[in-house]
N, C-alpha and C positions, 0 to 999 in steps of 0.2 A: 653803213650808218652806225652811228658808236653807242651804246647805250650805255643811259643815265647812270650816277653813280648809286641812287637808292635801288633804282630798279636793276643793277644789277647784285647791291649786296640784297634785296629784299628775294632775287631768285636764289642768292647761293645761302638763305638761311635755309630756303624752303627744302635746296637740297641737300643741307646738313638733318634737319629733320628728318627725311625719310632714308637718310644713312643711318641714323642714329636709331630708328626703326629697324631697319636689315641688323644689324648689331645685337639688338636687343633679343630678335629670332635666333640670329645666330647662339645667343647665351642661354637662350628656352632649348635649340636644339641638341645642345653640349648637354645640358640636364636631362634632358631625355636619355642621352646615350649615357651618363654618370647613373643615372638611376635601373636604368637596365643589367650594365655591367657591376652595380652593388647588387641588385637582387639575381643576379646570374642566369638573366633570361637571355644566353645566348642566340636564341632561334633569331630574337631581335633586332641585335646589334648592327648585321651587315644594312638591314632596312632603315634606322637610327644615323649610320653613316652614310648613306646614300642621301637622306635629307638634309644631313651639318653641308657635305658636299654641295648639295643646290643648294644651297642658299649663301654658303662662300661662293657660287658662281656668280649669283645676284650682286654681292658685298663688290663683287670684282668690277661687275660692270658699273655700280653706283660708284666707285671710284673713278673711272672713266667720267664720270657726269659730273662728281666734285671736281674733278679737275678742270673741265673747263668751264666750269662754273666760275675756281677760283679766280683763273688765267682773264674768264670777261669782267670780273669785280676790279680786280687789280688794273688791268689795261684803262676801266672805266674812270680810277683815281689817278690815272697816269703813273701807278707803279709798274715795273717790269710782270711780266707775265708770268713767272716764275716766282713770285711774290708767297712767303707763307701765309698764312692765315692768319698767325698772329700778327705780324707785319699790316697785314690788310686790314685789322681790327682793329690796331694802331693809329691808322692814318683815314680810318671811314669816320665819316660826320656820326653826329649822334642819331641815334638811342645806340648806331651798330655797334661799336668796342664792345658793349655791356654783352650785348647778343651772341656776336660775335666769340669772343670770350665761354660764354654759356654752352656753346652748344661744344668747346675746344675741349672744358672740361666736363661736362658729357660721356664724348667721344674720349677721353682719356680713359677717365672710370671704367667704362665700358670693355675698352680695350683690356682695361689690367683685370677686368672679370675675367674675360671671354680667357685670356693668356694665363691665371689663373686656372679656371675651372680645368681648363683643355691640359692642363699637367695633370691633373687629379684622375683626368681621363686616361691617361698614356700611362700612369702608377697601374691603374686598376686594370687596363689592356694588356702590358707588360706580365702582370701578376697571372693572369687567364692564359697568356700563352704560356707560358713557364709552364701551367698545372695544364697545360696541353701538351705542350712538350717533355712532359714526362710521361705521362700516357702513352703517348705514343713511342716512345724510347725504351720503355720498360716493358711494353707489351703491345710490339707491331696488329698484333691480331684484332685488338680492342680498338686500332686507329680507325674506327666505322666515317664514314662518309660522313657522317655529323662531326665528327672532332675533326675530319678535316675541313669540311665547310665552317668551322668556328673559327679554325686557326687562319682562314684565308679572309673572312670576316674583320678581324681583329688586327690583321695586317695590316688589312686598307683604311680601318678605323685608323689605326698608328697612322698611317701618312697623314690623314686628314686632320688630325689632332698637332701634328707638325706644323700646317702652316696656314692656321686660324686665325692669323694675324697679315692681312694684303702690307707690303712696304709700303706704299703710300699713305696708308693711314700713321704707324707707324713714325710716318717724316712727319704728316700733319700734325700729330700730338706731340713731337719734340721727341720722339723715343731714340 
């Protein structure tokens, strides 16, 4: 059964919406971990990244759901399945372009926060582990179990800070 072309762009608004929610988490959780790593509450940080992580897990799977969200909007105008967004905003009846559009620039903004902040994050991680690694270089003795639980903290922070940004959104917003 093929569904209609409202009803299917009225479900891919609803699940740009609560992308656009995961996004916004994600931008609340990068502040958490920016404001921990400015007031050097290390104890923090690996707890702070363990949260940006789930919730980029979330982000991952809500792409899964945009996608074939877009894939049955697009099929639904007779565009190919592979259709972008803007493409499909394009060719939807109205009120959708306008909507459509809205939520495209959204989800840009958004994107250039979250790829923003999550640098600012990786300056200020970088900077900790430096003044961890010298501590620890300068005076093996002093490496207590804390400065090594910081520096392994901080590590995984860096990876997670790396790839705050799914490719598919990415493609979505034109990047």
């Amino acid at each position: 059964m093929e569904t209609a072309p409202g009803e299917a762009l009225r479900e891919l608004s609803e699940v740009l919406w609560r992308e656009r929610e995961q996004l916004e988490l994600v931008l609340f959780k990068l502040e958490e971990q920016r404001l921990l790593l400015a007031d050097g509450q290390s104890r923090w940080v690996g707890h702070a990244s363990r949260e940006v992580e789930f919730v980029l897990d979330q982000v991952g799977q809500m792409e899964l759901t945009r996608a074939l969200a877009t894939a049955v909007a697009a099929s639904s105008m007779g565009l190919c399945e592979d259709a972008s967004l803007r493409k499909i905003g394009g060719a939807a009846p109205s009120p959708w372009p306008s909507v459509i559009e809205r939520h495209l620039s959204a989800l840009e903004r958004l994107a250039g926060q979250i790829v923003a902040l999550a640098a600012v994050n990786r300056g200020l991680l970088n900077e900790a582990l430096g003044q961890l690694r010298s501590v620890m270089s300068s005076d093996p003795a002093r490496a207590s179990t804390r400065v090594l639980v910081d520096a392994a903290a901080y590590q995984a922070a860096l990876a997670t800070n790396e790839r705050v940004l799914h490719p598919s959104l990415a493609d979505a917003v034109g990047w």
